[in-house]
C-alpha positions as a LaTeX table, in Angstrom:
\begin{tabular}{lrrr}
\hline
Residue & $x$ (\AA) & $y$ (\AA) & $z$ (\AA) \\
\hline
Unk1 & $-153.40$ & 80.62 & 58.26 \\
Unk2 & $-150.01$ & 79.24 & 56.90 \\
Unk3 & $-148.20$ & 81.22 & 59.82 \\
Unk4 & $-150.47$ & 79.22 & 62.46 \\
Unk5 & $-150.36$ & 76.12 & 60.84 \\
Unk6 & $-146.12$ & 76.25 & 61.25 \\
Unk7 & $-146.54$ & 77.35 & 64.58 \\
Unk8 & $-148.83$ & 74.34 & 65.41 \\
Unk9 & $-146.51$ & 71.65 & 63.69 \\
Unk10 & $-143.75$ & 73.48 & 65.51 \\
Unk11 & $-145.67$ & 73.24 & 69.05 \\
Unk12 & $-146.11$ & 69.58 & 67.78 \\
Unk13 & $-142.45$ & 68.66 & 67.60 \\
Unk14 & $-141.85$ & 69.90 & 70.73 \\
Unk15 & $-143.80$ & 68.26 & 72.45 \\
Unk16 & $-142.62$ & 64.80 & 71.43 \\
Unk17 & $-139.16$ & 66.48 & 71.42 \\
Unk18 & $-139.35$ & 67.04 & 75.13 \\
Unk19 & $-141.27$ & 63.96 & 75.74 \\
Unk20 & $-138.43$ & 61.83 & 74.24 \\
Unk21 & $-136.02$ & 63.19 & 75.75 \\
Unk22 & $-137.24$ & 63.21 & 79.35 \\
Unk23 & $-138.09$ & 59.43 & 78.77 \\
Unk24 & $-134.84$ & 58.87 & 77.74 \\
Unk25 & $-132.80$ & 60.66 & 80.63 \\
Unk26 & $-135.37$ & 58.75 & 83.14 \\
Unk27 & $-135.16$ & 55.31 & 81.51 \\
Unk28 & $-131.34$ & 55.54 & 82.15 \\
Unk29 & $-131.71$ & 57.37 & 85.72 \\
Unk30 & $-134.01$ & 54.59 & 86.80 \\
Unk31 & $-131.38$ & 52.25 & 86.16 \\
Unk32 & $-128.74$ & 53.95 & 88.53 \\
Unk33 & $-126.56$ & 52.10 & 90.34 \\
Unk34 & $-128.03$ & 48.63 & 89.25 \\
Unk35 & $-125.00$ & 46.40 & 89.38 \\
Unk36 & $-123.42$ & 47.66 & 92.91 \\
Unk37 & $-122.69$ & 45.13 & 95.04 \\
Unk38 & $-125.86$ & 43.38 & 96.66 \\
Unk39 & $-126.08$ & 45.74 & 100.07 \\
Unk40 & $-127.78$ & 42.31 & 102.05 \\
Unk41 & $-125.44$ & 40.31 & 100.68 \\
Unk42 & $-122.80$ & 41.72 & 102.56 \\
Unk43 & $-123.61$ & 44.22 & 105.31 \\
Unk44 & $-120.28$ & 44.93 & 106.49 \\
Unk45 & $-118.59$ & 46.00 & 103.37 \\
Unk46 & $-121.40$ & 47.89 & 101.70 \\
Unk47 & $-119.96$ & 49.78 & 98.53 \\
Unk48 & $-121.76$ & 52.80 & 99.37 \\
Unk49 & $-120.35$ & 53.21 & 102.59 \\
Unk50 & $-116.44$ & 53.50 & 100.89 \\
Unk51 & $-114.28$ & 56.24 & 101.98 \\
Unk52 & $-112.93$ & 57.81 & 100.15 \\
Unk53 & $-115.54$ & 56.70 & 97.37 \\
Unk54 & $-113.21$ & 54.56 & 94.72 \\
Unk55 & $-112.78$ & 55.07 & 90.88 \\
Unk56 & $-111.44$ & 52.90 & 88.47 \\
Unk57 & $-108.56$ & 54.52 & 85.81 \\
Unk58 & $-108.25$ & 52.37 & 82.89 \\
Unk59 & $-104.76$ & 54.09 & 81.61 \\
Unk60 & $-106.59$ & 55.74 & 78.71 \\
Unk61 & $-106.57$ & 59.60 & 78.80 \\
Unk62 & $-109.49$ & 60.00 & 76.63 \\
Unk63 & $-111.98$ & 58.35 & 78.90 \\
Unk64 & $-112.74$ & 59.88 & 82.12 \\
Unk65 & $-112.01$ & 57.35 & 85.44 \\
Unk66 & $-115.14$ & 55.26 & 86.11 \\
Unk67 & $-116.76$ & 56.17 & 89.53 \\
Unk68 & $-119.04$ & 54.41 & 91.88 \\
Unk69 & $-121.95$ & 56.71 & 93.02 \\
Unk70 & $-124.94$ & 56.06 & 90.46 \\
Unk71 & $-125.78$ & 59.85 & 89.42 \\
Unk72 & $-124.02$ & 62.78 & 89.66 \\
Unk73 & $-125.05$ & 66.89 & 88.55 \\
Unk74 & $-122.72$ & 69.02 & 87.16 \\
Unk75 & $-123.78$ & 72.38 & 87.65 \\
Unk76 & $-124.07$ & 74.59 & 84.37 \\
Unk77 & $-121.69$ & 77.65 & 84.60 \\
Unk78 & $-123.22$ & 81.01 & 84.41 \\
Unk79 & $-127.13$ & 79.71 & 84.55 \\
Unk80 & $-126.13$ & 77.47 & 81.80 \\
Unk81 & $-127.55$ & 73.88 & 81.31 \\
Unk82 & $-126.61$ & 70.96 & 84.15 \\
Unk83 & $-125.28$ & 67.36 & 82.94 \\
Unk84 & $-126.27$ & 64.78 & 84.32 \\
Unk85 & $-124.20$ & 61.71 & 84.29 \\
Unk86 & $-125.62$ & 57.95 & 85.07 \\
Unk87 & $-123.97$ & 54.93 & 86.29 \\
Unk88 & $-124.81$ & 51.23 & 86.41 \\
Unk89 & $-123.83$ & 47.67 & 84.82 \\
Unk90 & $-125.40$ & 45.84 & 82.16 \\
Unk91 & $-124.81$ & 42.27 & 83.85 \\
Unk92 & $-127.67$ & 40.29 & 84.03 \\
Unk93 & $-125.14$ & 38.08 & 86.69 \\
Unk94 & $-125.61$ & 40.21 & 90.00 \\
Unk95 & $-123.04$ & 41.31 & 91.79 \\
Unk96 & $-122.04$ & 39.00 & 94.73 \\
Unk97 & $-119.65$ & 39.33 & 97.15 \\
Unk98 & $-117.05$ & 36.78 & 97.19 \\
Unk99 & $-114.35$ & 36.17 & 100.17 \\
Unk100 & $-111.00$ & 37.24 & 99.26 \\
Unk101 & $-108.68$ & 33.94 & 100.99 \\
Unk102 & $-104.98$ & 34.97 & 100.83 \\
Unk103 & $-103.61$ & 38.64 & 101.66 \\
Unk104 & $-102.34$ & 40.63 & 98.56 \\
Unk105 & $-100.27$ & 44.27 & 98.63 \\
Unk106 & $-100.34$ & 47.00 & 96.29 \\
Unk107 & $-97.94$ & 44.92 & 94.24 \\
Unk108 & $-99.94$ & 41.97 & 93.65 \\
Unk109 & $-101.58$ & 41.36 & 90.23 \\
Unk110 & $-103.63$ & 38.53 & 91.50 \\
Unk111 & $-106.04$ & 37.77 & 94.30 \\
Unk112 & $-107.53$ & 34.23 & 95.42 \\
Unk113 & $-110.88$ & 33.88 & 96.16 \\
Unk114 & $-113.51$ & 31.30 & 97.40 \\
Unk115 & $-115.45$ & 31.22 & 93.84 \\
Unk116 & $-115.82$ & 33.62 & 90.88 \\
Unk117 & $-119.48$ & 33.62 & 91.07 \\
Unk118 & $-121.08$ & 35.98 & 88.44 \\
Unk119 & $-117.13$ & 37.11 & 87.58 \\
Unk120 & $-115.96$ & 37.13 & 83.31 \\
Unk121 & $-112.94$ & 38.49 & 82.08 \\
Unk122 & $-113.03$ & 42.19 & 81.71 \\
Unk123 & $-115.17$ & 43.00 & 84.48 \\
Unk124 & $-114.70$ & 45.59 & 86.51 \\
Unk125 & $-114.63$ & 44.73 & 90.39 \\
Unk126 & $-114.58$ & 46.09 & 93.59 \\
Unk127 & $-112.83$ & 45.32 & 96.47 \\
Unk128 & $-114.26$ & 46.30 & 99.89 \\
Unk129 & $-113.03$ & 46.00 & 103.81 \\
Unk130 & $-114.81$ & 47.86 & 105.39 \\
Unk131 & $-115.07$ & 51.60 & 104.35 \\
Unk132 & $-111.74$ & 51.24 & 102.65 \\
Unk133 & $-112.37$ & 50.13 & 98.96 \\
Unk134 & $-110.79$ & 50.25 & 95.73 \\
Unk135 & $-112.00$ & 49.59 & 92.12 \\
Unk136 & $-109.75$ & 47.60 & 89.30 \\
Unk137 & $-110.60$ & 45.47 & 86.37 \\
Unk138 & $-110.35$ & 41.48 & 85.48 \\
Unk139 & $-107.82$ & 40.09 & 83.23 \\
Unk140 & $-108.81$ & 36.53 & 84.01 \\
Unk141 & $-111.72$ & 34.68 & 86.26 \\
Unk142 & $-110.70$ & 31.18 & 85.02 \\
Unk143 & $-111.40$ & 28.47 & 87.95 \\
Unk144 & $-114.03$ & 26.15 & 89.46 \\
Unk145 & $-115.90$ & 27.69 & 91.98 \\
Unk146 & $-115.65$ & 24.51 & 93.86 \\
Unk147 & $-112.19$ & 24.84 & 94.65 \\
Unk148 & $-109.75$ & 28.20 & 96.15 \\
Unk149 & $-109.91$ & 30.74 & 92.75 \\
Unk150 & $-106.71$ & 32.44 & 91.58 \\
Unk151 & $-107.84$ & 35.43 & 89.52 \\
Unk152 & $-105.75$ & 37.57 & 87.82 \\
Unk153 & $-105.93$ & 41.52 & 87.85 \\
Unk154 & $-105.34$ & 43.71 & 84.72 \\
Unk155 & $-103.20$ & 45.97 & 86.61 \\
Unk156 & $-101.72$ & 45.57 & 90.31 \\
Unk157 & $-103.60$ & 46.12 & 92.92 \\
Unk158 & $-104.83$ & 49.41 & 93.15 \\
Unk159 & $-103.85$ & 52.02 & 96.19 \\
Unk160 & $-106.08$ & 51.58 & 99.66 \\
Unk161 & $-104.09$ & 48.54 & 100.39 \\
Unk162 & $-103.77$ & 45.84 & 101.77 \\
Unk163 & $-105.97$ & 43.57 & 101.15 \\
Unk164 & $-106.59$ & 41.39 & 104.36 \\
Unk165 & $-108.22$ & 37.84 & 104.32 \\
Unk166 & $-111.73$ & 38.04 & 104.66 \\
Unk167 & $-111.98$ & 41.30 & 102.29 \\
Unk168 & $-114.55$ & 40.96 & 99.38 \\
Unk169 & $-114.44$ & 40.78 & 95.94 \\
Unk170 & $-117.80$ & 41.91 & 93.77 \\
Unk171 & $-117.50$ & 41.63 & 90.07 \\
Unk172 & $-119.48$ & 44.25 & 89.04 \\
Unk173 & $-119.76$ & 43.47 & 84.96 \\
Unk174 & $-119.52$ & 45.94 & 82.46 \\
Unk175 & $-120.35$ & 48.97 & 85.14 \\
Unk176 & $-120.44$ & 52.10 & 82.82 \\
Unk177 & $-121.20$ & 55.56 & 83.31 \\
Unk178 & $-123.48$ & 57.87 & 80.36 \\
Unk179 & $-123.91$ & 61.56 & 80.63 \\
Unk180 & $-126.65$ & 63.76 & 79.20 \\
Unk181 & $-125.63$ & 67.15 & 78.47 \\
Unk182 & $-127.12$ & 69.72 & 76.09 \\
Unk183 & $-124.93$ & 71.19 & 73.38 \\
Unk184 & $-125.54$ & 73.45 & 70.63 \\
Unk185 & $-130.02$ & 73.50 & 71.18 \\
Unk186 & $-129.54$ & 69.59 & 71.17 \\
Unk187 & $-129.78$ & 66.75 & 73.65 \\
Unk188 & $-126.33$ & 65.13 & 73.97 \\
Unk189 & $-125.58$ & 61.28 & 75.19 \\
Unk190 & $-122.36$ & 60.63 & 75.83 \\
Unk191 & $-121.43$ & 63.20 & 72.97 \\
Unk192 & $-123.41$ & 62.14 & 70.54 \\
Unk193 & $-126.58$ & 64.40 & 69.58 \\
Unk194 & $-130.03$ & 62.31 & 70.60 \\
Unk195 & $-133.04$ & 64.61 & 70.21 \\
Unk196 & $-132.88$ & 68.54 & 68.41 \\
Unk197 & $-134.38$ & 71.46 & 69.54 \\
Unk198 & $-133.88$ & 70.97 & 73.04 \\
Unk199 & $-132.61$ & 74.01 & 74.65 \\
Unk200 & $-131.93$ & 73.45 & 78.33 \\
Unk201 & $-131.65$ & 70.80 & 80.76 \\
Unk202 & $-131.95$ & 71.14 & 84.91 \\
Unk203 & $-131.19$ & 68.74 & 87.66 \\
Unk204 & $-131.84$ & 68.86 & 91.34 \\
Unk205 & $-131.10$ & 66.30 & 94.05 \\
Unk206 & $-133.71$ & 65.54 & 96.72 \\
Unk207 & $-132.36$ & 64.87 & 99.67 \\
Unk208 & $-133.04$ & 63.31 & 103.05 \\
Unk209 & $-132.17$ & 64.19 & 106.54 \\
Unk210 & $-130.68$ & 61.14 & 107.30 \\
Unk211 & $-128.86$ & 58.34 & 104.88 \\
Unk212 & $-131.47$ & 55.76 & 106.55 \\
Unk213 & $-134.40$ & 57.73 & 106.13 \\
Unk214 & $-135.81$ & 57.58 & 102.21 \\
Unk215 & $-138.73$ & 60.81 & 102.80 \\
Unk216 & $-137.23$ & 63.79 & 100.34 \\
Unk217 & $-137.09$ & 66.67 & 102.59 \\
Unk218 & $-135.32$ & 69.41 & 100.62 \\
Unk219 & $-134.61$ & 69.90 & 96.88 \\
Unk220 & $-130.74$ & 71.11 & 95.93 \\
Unk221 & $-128.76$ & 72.28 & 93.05 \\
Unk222 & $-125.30$ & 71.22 & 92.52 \\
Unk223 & $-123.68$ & 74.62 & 93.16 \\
Unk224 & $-120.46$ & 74.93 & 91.77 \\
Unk225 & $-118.58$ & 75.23 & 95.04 \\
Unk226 & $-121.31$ & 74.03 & 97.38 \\
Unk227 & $-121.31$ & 71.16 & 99.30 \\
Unk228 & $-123.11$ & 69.48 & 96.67 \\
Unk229 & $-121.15$ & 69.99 & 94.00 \\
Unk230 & $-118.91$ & 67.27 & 95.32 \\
Unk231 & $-120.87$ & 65.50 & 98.39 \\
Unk232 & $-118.71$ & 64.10 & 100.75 \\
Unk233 & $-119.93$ & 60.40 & 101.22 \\
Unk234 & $-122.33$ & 61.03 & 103.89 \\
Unk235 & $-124.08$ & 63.35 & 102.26 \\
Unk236 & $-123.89$ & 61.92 & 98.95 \\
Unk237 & $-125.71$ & 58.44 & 100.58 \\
Unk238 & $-128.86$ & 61.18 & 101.49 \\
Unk239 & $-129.52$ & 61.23 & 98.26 \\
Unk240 & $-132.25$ & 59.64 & 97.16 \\
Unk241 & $-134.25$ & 60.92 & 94.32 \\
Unk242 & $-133.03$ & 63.52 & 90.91 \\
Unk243 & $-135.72$ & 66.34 & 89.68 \\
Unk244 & $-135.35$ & 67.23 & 86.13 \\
Unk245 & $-136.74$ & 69.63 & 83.56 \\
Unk246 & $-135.79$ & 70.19 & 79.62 \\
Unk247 & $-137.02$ & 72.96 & 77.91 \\
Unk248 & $-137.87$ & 71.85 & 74.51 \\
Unk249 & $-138.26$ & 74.53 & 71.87 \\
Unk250 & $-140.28$ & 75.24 & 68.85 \\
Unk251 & $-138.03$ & 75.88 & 65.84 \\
Unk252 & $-140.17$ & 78.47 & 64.60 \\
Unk253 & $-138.86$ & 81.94 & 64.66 \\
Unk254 & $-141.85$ & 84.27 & 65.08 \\
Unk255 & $-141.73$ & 87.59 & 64.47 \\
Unk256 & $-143.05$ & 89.16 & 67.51 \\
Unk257 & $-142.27$ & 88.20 & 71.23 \\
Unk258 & $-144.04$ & 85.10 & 72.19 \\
Unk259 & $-142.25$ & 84.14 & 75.35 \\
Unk260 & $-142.01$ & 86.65 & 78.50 \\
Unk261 & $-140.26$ & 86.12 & 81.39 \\
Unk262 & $-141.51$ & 83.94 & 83.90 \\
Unk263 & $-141.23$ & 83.68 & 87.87 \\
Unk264 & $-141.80$ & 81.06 & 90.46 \\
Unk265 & $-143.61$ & 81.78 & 93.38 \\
Unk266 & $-140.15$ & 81.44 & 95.50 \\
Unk267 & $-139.32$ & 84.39 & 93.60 \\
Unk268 & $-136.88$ & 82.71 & 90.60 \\
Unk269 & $-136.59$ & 85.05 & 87.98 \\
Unk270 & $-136.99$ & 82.85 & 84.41 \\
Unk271 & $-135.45$ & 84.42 & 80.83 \\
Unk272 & $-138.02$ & 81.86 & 79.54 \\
Unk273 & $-140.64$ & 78.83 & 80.85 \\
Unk274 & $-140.37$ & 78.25 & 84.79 \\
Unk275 & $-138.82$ & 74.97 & 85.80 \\
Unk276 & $-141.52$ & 73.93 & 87.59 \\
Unk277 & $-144.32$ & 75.06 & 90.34 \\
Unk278 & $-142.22$ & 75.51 & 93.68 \\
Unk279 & $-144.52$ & 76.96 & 95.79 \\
Unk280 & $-144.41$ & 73.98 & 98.01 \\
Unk281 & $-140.83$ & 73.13 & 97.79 \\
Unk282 & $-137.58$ & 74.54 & 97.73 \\
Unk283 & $-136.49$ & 77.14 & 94.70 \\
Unk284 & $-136.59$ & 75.82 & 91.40 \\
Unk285 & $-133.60$ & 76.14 & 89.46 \\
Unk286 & $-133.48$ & 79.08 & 87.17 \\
Unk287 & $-133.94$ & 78.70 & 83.01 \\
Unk288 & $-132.23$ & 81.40 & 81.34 \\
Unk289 & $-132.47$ & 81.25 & 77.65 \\
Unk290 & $-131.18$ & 84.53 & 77.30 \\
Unk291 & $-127.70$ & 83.40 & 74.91 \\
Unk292 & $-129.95$ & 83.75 & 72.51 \\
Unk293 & $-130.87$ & 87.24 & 71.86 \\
Unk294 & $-133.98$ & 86.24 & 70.22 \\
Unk295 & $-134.99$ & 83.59 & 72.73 \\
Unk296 & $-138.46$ & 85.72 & 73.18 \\
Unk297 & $-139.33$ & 85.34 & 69.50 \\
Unk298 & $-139.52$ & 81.28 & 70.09 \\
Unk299 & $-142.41$ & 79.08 & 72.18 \\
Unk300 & $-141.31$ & 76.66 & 74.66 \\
Unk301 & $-142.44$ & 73.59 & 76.61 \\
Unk302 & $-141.44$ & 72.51 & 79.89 \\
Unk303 & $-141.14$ & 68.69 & 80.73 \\
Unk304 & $-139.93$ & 67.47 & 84.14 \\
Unk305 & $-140.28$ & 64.72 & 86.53 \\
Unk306 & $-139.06$ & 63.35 & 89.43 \\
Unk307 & $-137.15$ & 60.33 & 89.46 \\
Unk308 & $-136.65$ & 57.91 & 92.49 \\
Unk309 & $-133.05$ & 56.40 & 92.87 \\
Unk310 & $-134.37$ & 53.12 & 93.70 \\
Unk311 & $-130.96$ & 51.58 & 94.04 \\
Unk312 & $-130.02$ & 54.19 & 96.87 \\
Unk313 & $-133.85$ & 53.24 & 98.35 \\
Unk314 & $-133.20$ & 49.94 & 98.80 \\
Unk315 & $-130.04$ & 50.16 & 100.27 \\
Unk316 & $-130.95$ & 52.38 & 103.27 \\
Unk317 & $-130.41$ & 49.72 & 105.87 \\
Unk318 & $-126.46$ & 49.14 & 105.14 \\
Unk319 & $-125.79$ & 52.40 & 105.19 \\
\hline
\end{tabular}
C-alpha cells in the first residue's frame, strides 16, 4: 500500500510539474515578437523583411547579442533536450515608426527625427530602409515631438550604413530575449532552475509554404546543420507556429521497469514516452531518456501543445 501511495503522489507532482511548465514556456511563446515594429504602420520597411536579420551587441561579453526574430530552437546534441529561446518587449508604448530627417554615417552618434513617439532613454531601436536594417540602443530621446528631434545614440551608428532621409526609426522598448532549456532533470529560464523533475524538452517549427500563407503544412526540427538550424530570412518568415513537449518525471525510483520503449507510428524509436501522436503529421521528434541508465525504473508524463506565433500571423501581408 505505502509503495502505491508514493507512486500516486509521485504521478501527482508530475502532472502539475509538466503542466507548469508547459504553461510557462507558452505564456512567454505567445508573447513572441510583441514589440516589433507595427508591420501596417510602415509597409515598406517591415523589420521582418531585414537582410541580413540585425542584432544588437551591447559591449558586454557575458550577455549574448540581442536578435530580432521572436523564437528560435536550438537543437539538443546527441538526442539531447532543445532550448528554446523567446523574444519580445515589455513596452506598453508600441513601436512606431518614425521618419529619420537628416542623413547620418557609420560615424554618427546621433540621428534627427520627426518625433520620438513611444521612444525613452535606454531603448533599444531599430533602424530600417528597406531590407537593410540595423539595431542600436538610446542614450537620449529628449525633444518635443512637435518640432525636428535630435536623439542621441549610445554607440555610433551601427554597420549597414548609411542612413538616408526618409529611413525609419522604431523604438522598440526594453526588447529582451528568455531561453528555456533543461539542465540537470530541471526546467531552466534564463539559467535559473523554474520547475524540478522535468527531464526533457522538444521543439518543432511548423512551417508554411509560403511567408504569406499562415496554413502549417509541415512540422521541422532544428537540425544541427539543416537549413533550419539557422533559417535564412525567407524561410525563417514561414514560420508560423512552435510544437512543444516536456517530459515530466516521477521522482520515484521503482524497483522494477515501469517505462518501455515507445514508437510513433512514423516509426520514431522513443527510450521513454512518445512526443506525441504523428500519424497525421510529420515525425515527431525523438525522447531519449536513456543518460540515465535507470530511466526504465521511473514513470513519465508527456505534455505538449502547439503554439501559434501570432505576431508572425499578423504580419503576413508585409512580408
Amino acid at each position: 500500500f505505502e509503495g502505491q501511495k508514493r507512486s500516486t503522489s509521485g504521478s501527482s507532482d508530475a502532472q502539475t510539474n509538466g503542466t507548469i511548465a508547459l504553461h510557462n514556456i507558452q505564456r512567454d511563446v505567445q508573447m513572441a515578437g510583441f514589440g516589433l515594429p507595427i508591420p501596417m504602420a510602415d509597409r515598406d520597411n517591415a523589420s521582418l523583411n531585414c537582410n541580413p536579420s540585425p542584432s544588437y551587441d551591447d559591449g558586454d561579453p557575458a550577455t549574448p547579442n540581442l536578435e530580432l526574430f521572436p523564437l528560435s530552437i536550438q537543437n539538443g546534441a546527441a538526442n539531447a533536450s532543445d532550448s528554446v529561446t523567446v523574444r519580445y518587449s515589455t513596452t506598453a508604448l508600441g513601436a512606431v515608426p518614425v521618419k529619420i530627417t537628416n542623413p547620418a554615417n557609420a560615424t554618427s552618434f546621433g540621428l534627427t527625427v520627426d518625433n520620438n513617439i513611444g521612444c525613452k532613454d535606454g531603448d533599444i531601436a531599430l533602424i530600417s530602409q528597406g531590407t537593410s536594417c540595423v539595431m542600436t540602443a538610446i542614450a537620449d530621446a529628449n525633444g518635443s515631438p512637435d518640432t525636428l528631434i535630435n536623439i542621441t545614440l549610445k554607440n555610433t551608428t551601427p554597420p549597414g550604413g548609411p542612413i538616408a532621409i526618409g529611413a525609419k526609426l522604431t523604438c522598440m522598448g526594453n526588447w529582451q530575449a528568455h531561453q528555456y532549456t533543461m539542465v540537470n532533470n530541471e526546467l531552466q529560464l534564463d539559467g535559473s532552475p523554474i520547475v524540478a523533475e522535468i527531464v526533457n524538452l522538444q521543439a518543432q517549427y511548423g512551417v508554411s509554404a509560403t511567408a504569406t500563407s499562415n496554413q502549417v503544412v509541415q512540422w521541422v526540427d532544428a537540425t544541427t546543420g539543416g537549413i533550419w538550424e539557422n533559417p535564412t530570412v525567407a524561410n525563417r518568415n514561414r514560420i508560423k507556429a512552435v510544437r512543444i513537449v516536456v517530459i515530466a518525471r516521477n521522482g520515484l525510483r521503482e524497483k522494477d521497469d515501469v517505462t518501455s520503449v515507445c514508437t510513433t507510428a512514423k516509426g520514431v524509436v522513443n527510450n521513454g514516452p512518445c512526443a506525441w501522436d504523428d500519424a497525421d503529421f510529420d515525425a515527431a521528434p525523438m525522447i531519449d531518456l536513456s543518460a540515465d541508465a535507470d530511466w526504465q525504473k521511473y514513470r513519465y508524463r508527456a505534455f505538449e501543445t502547439i503554439i501559434p506565433l501570432r505576431n508572425m500571423i499578423w504580419s503576413k501581408d508585409v512580408l
